[in-house]
N, C-alpha and C positions, 0 to 999 in steps of 0.2 A: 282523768275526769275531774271536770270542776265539782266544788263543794263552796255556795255560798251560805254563811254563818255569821251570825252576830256579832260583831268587832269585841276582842277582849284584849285584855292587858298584855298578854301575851305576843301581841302582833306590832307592840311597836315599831319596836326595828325594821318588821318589814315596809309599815305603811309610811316613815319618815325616810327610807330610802325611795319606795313609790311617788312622795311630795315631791322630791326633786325634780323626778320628770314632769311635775307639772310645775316646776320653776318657783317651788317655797324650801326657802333651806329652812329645815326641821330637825332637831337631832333626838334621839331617842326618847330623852327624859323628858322632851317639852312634848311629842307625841304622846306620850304615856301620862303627862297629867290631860291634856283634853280628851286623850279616851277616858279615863276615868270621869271628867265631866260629865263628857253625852252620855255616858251609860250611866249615872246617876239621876238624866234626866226624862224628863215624862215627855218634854217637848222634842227631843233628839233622838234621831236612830243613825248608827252607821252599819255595816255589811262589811265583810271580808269575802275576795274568792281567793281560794286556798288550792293548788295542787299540788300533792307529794310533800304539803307541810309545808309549801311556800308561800307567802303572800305574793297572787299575782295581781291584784284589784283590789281596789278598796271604793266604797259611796258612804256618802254623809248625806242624811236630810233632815230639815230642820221645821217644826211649825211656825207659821207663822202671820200674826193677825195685825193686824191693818184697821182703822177708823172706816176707811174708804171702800174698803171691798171683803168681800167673804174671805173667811181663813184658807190659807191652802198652805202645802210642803212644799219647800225649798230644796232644789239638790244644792247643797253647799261645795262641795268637791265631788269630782269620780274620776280615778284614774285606773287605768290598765296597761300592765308593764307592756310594753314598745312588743317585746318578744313574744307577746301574748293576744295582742289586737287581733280582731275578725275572726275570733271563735265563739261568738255572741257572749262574752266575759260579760263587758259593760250591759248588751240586754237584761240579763241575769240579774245583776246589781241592781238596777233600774226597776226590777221586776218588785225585787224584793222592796225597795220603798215605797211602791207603789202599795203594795200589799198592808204593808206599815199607816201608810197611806188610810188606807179604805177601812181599814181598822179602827182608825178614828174619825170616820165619818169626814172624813176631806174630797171634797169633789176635784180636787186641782192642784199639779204638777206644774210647777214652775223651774227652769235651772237658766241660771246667768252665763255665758258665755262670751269669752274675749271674741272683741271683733277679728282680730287676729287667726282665729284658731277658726279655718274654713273649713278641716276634714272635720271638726268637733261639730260644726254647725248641720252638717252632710250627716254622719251620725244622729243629731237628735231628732231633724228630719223624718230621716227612716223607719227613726219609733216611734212617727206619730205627732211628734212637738211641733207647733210652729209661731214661728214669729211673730211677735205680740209688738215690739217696743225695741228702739235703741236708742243709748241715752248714755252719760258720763257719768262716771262715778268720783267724787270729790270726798277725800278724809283727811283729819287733820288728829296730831299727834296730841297727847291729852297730856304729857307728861313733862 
C-alpha cells in the first residue's frame, strides 16, 4: 500500500534516482540540498509515495505570483517510477498539493508539461487539467 508523506532528507537518493526518468541527472548530494530548500520554505511543498520504504513518486509545488494574474501553485516536477504507473500514485501526489494548495487559499493548479510527453498530457487530462497555453521556453546561463 501507498503512504504519501512530506519529502524529507531522508529520501534523497530515492527521489534523484526517480529524476532520471524524468531525464535530470541529479545525484544524491544536489537532491538533498534542494530538499532541504523547499522544506525550509513557506512558498514550497514537495510529497513522497513511499511503499515498503521505497521511494516510488515524488511532486514538487511551488507558489507563485505574477503582476498579471492571481497567485496559484505550480507542480514544478512529478514523477512515478515506470514500475509503479496506473495505480493512481501520481493522483495521490497531486491530491496532496492540491490540499497544500487550498491551505493557502490558492484557487488554481497549474503544471508545465513537455510537448513531448503525450501520455503525461493524457494523465493531467483525466484529473481534471486542461490546456490553457503553449508557448517556448528560453534560459540563458548566468554564470
Amino acid at each position: 500500500m501507498v503512504q504519501i508523506r512530506e519529502i524529507s532528507e531522508e529520501d534523497a537518493q530515492g527521489v534523484a534516482q526517480l529524476s532520471t526518468q524524468l531525464g535530470y541527472e541529479s545525484n544524491t548530494e544536489q537532491t538533498l540540498t534542494r530538499i532541504r530548500q523547499i522544506n525550509k520554505s513557506n512558498e514550497n511543498c514537495a510529497f513522497a509515495a513511499v511503499i515498503d520504504d521505497v521511494i516510488v513518486g515524488w511532486i514538487h509545488g511551488f507558489y507563485t505570483l505574477r503582476i498579471e494574474s492571481e497567485p496559484f501553485v505550480e507542480i514544478g516536477g512529478l514523477i512515478v517510477d515506470e514500475t509503479y504507473r496506473n495505480l493512481k500514485i501520481g493522483k495521490q501526489l497531486i491530491e496532496s498539493v492540491k490540499l497544500w494548495a487550498k491551505k493557502h487559499h490558492i484557487k488554481k493548479l497549474k503544471v508545465r508539461c513537455n510537448t513531448k510527453r503525450i501520455e503525461s498530457h493524457k494523465f493531467y487530462e483525466r484529473l481534471g487539467f486542461k490546456e490553457n497555453k503553449r508557448q517556448i521556453v528560453f534560459e540563458m546561463n548566468l554564470s
